[in-house]
Biotite code that builds the C-alpha atoms (Angstrom):
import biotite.structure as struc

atoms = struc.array([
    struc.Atom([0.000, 0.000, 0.000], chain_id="A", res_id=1, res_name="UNK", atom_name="CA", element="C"),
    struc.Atom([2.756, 2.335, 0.580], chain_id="A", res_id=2, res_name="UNK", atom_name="CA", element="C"),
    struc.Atom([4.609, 1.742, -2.391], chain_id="A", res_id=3, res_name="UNK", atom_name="CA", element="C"),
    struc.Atom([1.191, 2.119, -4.256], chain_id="A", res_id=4, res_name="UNK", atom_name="CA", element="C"),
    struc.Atom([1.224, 5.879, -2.501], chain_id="A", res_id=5, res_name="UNK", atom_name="CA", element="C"),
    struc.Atom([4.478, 6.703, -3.240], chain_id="A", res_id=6, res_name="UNK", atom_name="CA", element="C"),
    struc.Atom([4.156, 5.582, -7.019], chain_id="A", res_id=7, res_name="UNK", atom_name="CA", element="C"),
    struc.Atom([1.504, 7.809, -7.580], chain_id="A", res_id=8, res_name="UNK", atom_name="CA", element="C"),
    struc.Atom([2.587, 10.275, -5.572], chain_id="A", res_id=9, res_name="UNK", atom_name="CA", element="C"),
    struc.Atom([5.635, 10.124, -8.005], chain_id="A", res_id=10, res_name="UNK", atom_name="CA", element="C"),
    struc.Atom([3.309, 10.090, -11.373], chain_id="A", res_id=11, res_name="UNK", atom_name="CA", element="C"),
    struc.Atom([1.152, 13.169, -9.956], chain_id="A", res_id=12, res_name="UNK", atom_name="CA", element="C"),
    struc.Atom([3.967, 14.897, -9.453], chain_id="A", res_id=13, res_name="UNK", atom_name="CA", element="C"),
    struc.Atom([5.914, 14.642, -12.981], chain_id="A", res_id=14, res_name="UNK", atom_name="CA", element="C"),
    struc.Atom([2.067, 15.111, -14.397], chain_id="A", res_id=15, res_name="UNK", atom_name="CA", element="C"),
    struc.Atom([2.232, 18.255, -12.628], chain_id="A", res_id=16, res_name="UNK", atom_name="CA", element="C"),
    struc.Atom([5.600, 19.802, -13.372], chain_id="A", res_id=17, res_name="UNK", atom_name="CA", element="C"),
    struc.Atom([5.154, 18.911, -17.087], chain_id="A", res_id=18, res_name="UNK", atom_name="CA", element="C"),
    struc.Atom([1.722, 20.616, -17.309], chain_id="A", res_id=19, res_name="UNK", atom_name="CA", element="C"),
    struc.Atom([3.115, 23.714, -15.551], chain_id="A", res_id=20, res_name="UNK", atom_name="CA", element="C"),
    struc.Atom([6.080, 23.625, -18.465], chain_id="A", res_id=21, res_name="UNK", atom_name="CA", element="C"),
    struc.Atom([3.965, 23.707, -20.575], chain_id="A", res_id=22, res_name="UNK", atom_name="CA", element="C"),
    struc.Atom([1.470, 26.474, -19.043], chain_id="A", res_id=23, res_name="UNK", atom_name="CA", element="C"),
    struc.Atom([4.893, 28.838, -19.088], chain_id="A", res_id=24, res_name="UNK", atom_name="CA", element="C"),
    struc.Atom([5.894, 27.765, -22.438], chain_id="A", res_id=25, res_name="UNK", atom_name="CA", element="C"),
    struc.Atom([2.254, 28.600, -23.621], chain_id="A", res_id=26, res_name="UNK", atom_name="CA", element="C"),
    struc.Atom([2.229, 32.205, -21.570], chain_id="A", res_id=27, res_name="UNK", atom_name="CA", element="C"),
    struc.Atom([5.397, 32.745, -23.128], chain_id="A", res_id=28, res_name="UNK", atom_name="CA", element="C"),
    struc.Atom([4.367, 32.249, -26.665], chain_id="A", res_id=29, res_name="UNK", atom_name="CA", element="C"),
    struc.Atom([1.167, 34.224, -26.231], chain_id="A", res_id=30, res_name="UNK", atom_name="CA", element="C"),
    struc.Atom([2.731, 37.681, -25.041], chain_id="A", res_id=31, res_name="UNK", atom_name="CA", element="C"),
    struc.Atom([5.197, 36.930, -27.560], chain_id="A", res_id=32, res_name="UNK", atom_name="CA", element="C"),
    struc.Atom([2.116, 37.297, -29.938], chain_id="A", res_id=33, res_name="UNK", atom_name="CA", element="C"),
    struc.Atom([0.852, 39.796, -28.043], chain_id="A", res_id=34, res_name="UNK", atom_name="CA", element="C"),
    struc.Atom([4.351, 41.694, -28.341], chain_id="A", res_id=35, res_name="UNK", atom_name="CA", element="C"),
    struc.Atom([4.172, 41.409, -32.240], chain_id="A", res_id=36, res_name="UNK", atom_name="CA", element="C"),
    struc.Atom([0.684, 42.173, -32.722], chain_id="A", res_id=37, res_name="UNK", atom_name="CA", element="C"),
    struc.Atom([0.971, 45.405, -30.578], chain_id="A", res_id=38, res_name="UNK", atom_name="CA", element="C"),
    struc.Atom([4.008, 46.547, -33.082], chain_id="A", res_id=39, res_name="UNK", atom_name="CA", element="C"),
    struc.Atom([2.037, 45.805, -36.369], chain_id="A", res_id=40, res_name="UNK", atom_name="CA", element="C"),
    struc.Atom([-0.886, 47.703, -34.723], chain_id="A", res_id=41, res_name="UNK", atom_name="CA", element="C"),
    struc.Atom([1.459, 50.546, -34.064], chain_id="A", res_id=42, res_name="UNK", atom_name="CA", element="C"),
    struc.Atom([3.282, 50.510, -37.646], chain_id="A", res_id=43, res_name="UNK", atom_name="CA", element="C"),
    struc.Atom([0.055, 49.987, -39.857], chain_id="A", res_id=44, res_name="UNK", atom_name="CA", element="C"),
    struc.Atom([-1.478, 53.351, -37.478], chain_id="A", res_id=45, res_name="UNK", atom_name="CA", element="C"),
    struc.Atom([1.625, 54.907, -37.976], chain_id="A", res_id=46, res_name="UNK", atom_name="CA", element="C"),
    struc.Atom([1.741, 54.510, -42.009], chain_id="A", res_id=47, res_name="UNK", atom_name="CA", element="C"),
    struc.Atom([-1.878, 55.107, -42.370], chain_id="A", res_id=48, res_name="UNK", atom_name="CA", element="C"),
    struc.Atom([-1.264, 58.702, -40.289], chain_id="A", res_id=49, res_name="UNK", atom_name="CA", element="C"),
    struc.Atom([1.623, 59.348, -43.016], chain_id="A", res_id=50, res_name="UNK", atom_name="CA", element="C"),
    struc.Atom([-0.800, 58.515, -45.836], chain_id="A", res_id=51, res_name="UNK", atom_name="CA", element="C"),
    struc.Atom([-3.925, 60.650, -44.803], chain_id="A", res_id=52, res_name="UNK", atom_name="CA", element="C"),
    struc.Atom([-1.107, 63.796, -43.841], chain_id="A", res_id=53, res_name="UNK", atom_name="CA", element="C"),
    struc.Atom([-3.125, 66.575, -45.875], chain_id="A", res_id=54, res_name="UNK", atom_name="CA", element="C"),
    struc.Atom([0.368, 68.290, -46.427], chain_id="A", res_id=55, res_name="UNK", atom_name="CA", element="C"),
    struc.Atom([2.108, 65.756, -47.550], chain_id="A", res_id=56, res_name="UNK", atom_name="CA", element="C"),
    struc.Atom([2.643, 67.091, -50.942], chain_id="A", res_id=57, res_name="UNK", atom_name="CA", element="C"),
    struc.Atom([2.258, 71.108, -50.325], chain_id="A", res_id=58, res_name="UNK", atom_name="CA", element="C"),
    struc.Atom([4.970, 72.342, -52.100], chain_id="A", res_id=59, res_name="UNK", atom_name="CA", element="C"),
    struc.Atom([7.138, 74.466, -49.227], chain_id="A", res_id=60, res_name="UNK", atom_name="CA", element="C"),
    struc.Atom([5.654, 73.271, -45.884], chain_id="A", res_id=61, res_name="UNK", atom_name="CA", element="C"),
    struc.Atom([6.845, 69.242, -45.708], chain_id="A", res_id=62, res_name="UNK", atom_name="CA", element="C"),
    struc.Atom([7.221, 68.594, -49.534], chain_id="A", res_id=63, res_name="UNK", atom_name="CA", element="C"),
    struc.Atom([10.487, 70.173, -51.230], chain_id="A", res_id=64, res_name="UNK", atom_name="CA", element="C"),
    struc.Atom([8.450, 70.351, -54.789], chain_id="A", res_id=65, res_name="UNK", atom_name="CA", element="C"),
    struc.Atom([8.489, 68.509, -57.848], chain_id="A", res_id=66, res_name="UNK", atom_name="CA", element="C"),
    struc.Atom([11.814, 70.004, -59.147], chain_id="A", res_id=67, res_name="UNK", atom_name="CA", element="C"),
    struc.Atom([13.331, 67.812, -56.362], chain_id="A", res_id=68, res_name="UNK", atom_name="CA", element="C"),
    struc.Atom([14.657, 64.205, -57.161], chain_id="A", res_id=69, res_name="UNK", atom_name="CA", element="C"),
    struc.Atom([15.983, 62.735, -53.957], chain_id="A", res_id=70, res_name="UNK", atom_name="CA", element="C"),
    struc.Atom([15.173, 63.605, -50.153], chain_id="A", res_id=71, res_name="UNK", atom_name="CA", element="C"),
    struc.Atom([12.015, 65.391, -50.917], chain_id="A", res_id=72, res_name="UNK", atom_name="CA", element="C"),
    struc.Atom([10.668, 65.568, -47.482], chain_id="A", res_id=73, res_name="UNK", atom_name="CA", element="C"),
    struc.Atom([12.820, 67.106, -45.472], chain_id="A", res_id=74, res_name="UNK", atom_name="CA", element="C"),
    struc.Atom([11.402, 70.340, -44.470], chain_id="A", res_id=75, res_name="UNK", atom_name="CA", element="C"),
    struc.Atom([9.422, 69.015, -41.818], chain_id="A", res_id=76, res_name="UNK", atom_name="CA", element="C"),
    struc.Atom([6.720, 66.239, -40.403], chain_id="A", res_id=77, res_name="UNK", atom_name="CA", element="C"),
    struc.Atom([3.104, 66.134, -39.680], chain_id="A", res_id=78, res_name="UNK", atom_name="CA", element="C"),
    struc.Atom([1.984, 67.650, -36.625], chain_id="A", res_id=79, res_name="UNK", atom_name="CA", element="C"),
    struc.Atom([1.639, 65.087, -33.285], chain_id="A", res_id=80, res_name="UNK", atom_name="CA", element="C"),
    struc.Atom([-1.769, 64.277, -33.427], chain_id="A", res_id=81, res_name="UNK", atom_name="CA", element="C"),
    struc.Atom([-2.171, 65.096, -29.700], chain_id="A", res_id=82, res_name="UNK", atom_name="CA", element="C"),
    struc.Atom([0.067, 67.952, -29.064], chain_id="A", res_id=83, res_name="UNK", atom_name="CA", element="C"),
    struc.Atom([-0.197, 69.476, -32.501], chain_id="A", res_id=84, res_name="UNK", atom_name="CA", element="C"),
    struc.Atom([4.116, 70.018, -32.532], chain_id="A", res_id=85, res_name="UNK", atom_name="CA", element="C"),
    struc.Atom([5.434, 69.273, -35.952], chain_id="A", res_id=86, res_name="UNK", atom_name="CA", element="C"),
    struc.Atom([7.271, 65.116, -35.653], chain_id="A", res_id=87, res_name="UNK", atom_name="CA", element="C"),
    struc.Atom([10.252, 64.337, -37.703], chain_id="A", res_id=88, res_name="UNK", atom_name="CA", element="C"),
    struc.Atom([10.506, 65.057, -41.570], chain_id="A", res_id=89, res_name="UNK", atom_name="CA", element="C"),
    struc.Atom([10.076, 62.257, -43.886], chain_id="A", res_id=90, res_name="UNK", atom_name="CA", element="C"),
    struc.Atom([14.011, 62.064, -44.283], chain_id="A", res_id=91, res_name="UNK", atom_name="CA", element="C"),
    struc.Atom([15.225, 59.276, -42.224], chain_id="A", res_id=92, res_name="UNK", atom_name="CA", element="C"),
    struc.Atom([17.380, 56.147, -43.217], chain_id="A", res_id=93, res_name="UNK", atom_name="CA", element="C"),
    struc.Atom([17.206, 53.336, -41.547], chain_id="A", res_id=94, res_name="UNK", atom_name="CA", element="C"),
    struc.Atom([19.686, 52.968, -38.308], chain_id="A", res_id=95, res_name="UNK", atom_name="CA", element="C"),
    struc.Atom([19.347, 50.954, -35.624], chain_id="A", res_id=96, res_name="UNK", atom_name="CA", element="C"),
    struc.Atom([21.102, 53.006, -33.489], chain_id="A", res_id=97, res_name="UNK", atom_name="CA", element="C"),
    struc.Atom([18.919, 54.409, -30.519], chain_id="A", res_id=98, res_name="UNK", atom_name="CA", element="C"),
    struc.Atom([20.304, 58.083, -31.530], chain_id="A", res_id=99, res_name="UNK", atom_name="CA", element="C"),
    struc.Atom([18.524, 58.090, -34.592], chain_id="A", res_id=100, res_name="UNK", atom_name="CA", element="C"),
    struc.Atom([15.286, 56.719, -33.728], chain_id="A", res_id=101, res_name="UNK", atom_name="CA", element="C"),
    struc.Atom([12.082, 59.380, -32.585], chain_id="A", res_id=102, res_name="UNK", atom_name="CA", element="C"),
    struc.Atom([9.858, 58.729, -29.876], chain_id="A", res_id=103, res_name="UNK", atom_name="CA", element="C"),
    struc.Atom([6.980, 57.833, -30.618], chain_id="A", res_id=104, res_name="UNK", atom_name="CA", element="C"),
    struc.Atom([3.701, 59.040, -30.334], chain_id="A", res_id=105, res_name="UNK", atom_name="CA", element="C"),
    struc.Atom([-0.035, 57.782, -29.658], chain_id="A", res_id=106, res_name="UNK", atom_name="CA", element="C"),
    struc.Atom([-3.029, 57.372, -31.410], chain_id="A", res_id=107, res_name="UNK", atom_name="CA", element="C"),
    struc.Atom([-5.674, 59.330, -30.106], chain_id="A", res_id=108, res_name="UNK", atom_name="CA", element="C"),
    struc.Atom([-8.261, 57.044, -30.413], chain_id="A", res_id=109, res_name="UNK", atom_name="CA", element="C"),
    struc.Atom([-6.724, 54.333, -28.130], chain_id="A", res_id=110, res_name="UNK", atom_name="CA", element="C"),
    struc.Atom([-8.774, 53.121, -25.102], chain_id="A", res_id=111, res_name="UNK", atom_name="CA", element="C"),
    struc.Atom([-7.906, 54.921, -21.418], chain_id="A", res_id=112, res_name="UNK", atom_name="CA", element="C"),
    struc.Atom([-5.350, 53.645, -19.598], chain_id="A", res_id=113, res_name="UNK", atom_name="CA", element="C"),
    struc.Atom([-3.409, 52.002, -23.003], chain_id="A", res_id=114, res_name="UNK", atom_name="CA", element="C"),
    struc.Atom([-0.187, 53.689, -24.082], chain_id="A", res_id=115, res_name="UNK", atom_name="CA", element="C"),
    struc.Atom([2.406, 52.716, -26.786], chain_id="A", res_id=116, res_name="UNK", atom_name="CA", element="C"),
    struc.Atom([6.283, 52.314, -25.898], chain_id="A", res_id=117, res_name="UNK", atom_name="CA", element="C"),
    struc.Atom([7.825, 52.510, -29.100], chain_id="A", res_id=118, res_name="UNK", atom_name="CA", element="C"),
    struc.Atom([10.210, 54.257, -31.150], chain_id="A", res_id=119, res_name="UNK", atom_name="CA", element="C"),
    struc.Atom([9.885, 54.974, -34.923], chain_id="A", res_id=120, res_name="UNK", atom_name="CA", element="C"),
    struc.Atom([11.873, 56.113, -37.914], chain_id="A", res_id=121, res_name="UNK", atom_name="CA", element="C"),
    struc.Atom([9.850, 56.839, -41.223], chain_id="A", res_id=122, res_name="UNK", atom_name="CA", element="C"),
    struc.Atom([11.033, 57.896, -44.983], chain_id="A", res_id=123, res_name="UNK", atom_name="CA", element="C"),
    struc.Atom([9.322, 59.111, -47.879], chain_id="A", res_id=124, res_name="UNK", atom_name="CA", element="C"),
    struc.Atom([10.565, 58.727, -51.581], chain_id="A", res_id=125, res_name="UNK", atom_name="CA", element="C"),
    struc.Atom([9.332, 58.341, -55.314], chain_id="A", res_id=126, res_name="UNK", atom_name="CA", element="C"),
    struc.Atom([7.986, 55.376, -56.296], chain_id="A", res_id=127, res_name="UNK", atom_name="CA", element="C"),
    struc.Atom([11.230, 54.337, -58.058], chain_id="A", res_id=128, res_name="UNK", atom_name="CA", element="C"),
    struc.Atom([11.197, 51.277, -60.764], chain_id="A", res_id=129, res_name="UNK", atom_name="CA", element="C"),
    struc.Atom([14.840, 48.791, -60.708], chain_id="A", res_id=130, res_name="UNK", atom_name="CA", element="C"),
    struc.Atom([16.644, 51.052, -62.127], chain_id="A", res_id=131, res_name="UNK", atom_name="CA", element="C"),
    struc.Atom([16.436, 53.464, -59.602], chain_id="A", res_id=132, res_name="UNK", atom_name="CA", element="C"),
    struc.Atom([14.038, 55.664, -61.921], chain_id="A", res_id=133, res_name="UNK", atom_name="CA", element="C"),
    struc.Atom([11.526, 57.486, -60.742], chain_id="A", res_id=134, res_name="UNK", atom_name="CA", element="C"),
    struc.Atom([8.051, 55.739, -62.133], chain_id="A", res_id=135, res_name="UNK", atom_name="CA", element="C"),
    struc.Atom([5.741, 58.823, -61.335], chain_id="A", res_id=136, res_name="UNK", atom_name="CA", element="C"),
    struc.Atom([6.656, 62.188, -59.429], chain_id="A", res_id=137, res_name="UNK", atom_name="CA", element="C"),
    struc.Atom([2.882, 61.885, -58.201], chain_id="A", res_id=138, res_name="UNK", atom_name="CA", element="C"),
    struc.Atom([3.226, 58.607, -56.862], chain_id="A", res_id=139, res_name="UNK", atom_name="CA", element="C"),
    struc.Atom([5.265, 58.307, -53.017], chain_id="A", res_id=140, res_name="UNK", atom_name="CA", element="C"),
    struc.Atom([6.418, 55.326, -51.136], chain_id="A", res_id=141, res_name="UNK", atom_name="CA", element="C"),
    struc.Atom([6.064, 55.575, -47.287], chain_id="A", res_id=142, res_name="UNK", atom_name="CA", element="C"),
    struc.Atom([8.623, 53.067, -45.073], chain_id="A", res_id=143, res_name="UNK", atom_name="CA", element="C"),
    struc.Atom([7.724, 53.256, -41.556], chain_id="A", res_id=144, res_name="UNK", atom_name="CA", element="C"),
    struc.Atom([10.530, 51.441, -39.074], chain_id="A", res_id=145, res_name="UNK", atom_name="CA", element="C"),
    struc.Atom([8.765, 50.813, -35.464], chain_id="A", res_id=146, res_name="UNK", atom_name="CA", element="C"),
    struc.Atom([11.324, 49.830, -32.571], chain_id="A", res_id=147, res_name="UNK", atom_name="CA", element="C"),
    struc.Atom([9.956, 47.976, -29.666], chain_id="A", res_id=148, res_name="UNK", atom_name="CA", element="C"),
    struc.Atom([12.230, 47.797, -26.611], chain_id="A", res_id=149, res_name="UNK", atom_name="CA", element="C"),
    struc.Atom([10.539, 45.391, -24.422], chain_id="A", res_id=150, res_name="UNK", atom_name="CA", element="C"),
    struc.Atom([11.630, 43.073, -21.416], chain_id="A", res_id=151, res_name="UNK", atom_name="CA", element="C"),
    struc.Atom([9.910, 39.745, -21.035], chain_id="A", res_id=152, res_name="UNK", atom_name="CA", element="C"),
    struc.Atom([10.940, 37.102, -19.029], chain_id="A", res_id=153, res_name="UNK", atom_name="CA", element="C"),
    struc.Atom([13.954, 39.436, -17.531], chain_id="A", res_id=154, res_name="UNK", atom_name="CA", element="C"),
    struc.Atom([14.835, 39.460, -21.164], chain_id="A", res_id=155, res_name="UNK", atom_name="CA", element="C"),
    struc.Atom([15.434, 42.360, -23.387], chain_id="A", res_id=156, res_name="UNK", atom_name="CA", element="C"),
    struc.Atom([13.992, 42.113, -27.141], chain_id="A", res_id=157, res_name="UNK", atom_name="CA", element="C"),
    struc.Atom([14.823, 44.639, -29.296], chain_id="A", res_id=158, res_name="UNK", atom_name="CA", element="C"),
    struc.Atom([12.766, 44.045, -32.116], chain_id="A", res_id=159, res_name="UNK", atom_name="CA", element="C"),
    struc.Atom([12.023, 45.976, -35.639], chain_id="A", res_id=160, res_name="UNK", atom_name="CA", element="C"),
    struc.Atom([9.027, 45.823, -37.823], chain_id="A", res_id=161, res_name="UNK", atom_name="CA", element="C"),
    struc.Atom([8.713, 47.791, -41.130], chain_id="A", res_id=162, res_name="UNK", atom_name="CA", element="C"),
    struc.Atom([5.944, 48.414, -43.180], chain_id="A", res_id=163, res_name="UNK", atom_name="CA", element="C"),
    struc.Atom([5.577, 50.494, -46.383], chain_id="A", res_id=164, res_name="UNK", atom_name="CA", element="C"),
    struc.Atom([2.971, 51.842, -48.343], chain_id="A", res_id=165, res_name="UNK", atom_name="CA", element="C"),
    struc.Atom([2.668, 54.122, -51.684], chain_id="A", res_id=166, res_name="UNK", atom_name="CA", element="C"),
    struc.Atom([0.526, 57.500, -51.571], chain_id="A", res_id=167, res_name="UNK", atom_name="CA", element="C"),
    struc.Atom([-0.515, 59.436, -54.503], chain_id="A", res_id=168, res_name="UNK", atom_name="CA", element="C"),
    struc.Atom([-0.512, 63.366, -55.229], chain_id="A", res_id=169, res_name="UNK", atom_name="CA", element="C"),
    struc.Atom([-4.435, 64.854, -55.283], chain_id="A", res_id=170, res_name="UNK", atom_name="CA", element="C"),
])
């Protein structure tokens, strides 16, 4: 009888520590999910702000004009959608330094009490073909870069996500 109790004592226990492993392993995976569908929520809102910027292509106030062939928005950004300060020009190339990356800012249509940590770079350019032509000088490609710097687990993740987009002259 005792060595009855003490065998499944034994089993129970090993049934328990490998359903716990794999209740951490799942937890794990799901705010890994979590983690990556939070960044392509921020970088879709993020390109789709670029896109509907109403100044995007006035001549003089973030747009260069159409005599210009490379760099064309680098006068200066859309304003915050929350403070109403002009963000970053449309000028940046990719770097994964910290130095070069802008912090970001929220969407004003999130839920109380939810806030973004991210950082961002974006660029704007002519649609260009393989040659390095430009296709159309009414037709734009947005690249948005989002930076998440989260810690899970006691682990740091530094991870990037970019997304990019075309916008056309009115």
């Amino acid at each position: 009888m005792l060595l009855e109790t003490l065998i499944s004592a034994t089993i129970l226990t090993f049934a328990s520590l490998a359903f716990g492993g794999g209740m951490i392993a799942a937890t794990h995976a799901q705010n890994t999910a979590a983690t990556h569908a939070r960044a392509t929520e921020i970088a879709n809102y993020v390109l789709e702000y670029a896109r509907r910027d109403p100044n995007f292509w006035n001549a003089g106030v973030e747009y260069v004009g159409s005599s210009c062939l490379t760099n064309c928005w680098n006068i200066a950004g859309p304003p915050d959608p929350n403070t109403g300060t002009a963000l970053p020009a449309y000028n940046d190339t990719y770097n994964i330094l910290p130095a070069s990356e802008h912090p970001g800012f929220q969407s004003p249509n999130l839920p109380a009490g939810v806030t973004w940590t991210y950082t961002y770079q974006w660029r704007a350019d002519y649609l260009r073909d393989s040659t390095g032509a430009i296709v159309s000088p009414n037709v734009a490609t947005i690249t948005v870069w989002i930076f998440t710097h989260d810690v899970v687990n006691g682990q740091s993740q530094n991870l990037v996500y970019s997304v990019t987009g075309l916008t056309r002259s009115n």
